[in-house]
N, C-alpha and C positions, 0 to 999 in steps of 0.2 A: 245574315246570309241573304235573307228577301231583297234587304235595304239596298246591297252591294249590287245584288240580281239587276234592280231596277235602272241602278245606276248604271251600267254598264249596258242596257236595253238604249236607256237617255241616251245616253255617250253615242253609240251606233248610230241613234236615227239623228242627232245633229251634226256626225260626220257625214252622213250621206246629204243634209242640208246643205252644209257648206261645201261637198264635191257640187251639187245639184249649182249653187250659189255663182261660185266660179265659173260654171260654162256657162249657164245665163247669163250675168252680167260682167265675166271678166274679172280678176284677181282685185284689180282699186276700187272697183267698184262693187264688190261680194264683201258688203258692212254686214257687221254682227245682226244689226235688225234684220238684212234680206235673209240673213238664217232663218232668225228665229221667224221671219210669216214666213219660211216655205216648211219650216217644222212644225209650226203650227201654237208656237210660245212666245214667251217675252225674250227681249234682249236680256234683261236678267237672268233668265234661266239659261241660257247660252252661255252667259259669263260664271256662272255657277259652275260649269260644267266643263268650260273653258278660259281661264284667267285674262288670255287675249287674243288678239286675230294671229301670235305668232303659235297659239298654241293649237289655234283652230288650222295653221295649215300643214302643223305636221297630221294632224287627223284626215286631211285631203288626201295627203301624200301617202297615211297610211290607205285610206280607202280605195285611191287608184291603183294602187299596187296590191290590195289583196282580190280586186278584180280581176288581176290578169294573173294572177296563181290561181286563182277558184277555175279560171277557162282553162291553164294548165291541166290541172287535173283533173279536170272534167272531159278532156279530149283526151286525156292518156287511158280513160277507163275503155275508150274504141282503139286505141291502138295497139297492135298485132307485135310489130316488127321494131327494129332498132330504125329503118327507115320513116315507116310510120311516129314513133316517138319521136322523130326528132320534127317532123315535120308537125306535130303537133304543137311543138315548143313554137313553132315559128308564126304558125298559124294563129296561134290564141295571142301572140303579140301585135297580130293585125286585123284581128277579126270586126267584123264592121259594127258589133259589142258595144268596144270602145274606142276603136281608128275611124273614126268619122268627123268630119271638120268642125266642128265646137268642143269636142273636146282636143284635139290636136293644136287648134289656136289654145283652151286655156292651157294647155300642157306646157304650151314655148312659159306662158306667164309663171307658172308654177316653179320651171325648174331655175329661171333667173333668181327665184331666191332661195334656192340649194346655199349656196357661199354666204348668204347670209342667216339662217337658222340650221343650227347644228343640230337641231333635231331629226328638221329634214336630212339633212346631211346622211345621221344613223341610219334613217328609213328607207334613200336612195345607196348607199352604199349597200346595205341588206337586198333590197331589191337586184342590183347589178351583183351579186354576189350567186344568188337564187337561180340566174336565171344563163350566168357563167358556169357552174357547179350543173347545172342539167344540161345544158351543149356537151361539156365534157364527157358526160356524163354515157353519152350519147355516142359521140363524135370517135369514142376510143373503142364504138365498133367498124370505125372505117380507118381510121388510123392510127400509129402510133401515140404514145401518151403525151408525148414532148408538142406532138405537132397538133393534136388535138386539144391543149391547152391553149397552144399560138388560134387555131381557127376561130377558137371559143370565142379569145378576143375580139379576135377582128367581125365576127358575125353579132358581137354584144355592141360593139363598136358601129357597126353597121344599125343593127336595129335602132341603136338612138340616134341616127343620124337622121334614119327616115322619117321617124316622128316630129324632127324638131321639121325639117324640109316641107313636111306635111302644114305643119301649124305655121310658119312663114310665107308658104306661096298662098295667093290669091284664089288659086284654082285649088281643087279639092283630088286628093292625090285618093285614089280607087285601092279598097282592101287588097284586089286582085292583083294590082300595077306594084303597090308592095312588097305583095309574096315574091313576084316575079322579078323583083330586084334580090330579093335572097336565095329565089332559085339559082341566078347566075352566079352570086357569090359560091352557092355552095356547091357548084359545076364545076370551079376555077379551084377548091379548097379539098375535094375530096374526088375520092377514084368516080371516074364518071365515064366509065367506056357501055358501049352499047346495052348491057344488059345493067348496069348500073342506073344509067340514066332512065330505062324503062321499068326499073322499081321504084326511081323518086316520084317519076308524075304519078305514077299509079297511087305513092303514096299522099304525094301531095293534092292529087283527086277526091282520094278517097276520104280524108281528113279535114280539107277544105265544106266539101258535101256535109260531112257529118257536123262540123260546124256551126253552117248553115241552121243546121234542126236541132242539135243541142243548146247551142249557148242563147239560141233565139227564143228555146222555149219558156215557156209560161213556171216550168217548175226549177230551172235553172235562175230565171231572174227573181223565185221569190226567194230561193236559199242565198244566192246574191245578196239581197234586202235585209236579210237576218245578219249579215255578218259584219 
């Protein structure tokens, strides 16, 4: 049980190596050695742990993607309201965490090889599933089930548009310029007359802010680093 324990402590901190690996130097250039000096071992041990660089990048893939479930649920523990929850969902998808331009450049890199390991495949598929299933989830307290499925899409659809847009332009696309690209999606998608519209900003103020001071803090990024 110790032996398994340790292994799986290993496992973690060389996925977070090779998350760390790739935004430093980029997907061609994140070799198993740059792992192992930024974990602090040998290439072997790296290769111990992982057979090869295609097995070290579903480990990225998973590590990216349970970062931004950990911000999920850590901003649903402030929110109140089905308004607030959803703007939660939105938020942790752009929070300046992990929407910031090194990892949005390695993110374009990462997901070109989606079609080529089917592992990642699993991991991105699970992930666009997680995060369709809590819009819905969400969304069928402002509308019907049928059309709250269709929004789902198209705001999952959105989200990954602006990540990739992000990691492709030259200029560096602001947490805030994001959200505010989904605020208008979800203007155009859901009942949004006067008194509506003055419970999203409030929600999306209030959740933004908290943000701000949860996911920045010191006890959020060490439970991060555990996982």
């Amino acid at each position: 049980m110790r032996s398994n324990s340790i292994r799986s402590i290993r496992r973690a901190e060389l996925s977070r190596a090779a998350f760390e690996a790739v935004i430093r130097y980029g997907l061609r250039k994140a070799t198993l050695d740059k792992v192992g000096e930024i974990a602090g071992v040998s290439k072997g041990v790296v290769l111990h742990h992982f057979k090869d660089k295609s097995a070290l990048l579903e480990a990225v893939f998973r590590r990216s993607n349970t970062l931004l479930s950990e911000s999920v649920v850590e901003l649903y523990r402030y929110a109140e309201t089905p308004y607030e929850r959803l703007w939660a969902i939105i938020v942790a998808n752009f929070s300046q965490t992990i929407f910031n331009p090194s990892v949005c450049h390695s993110w374009v890199s990462l997901i070109s090889e989606v079609p080529h390991n089917i592992g990642c495949q699993r991991v991105q598929i699970a992930n666009n599933e997680r995060i369709r299933s809590n819009l819905v989830h969400e969304l069928k307290h402002f509308l019907p089930e049928t059309e709250a499925q269709h929004a789902a899409r198209h705001l999952g659809v959105l989200i990954d548009g602006i990540w990739v847009r992000a990691g492709l332009l030259p200029e560096p696309v602001s947490s805030s310029a994001a959200i505010s690209e989904m605020e208008y999606a979800v203007s155009k998608m859901l009942p949004y007359d006067e008194s509506s519209a003055a419970k999203h900003k409030e929600a999306r103020k209030k959740i933004e802010t908290v943000a701000d001071i949860a996911l920045g803090s010191k006890a959020f990024k060490d439970r991060s680093l555990q996982a």
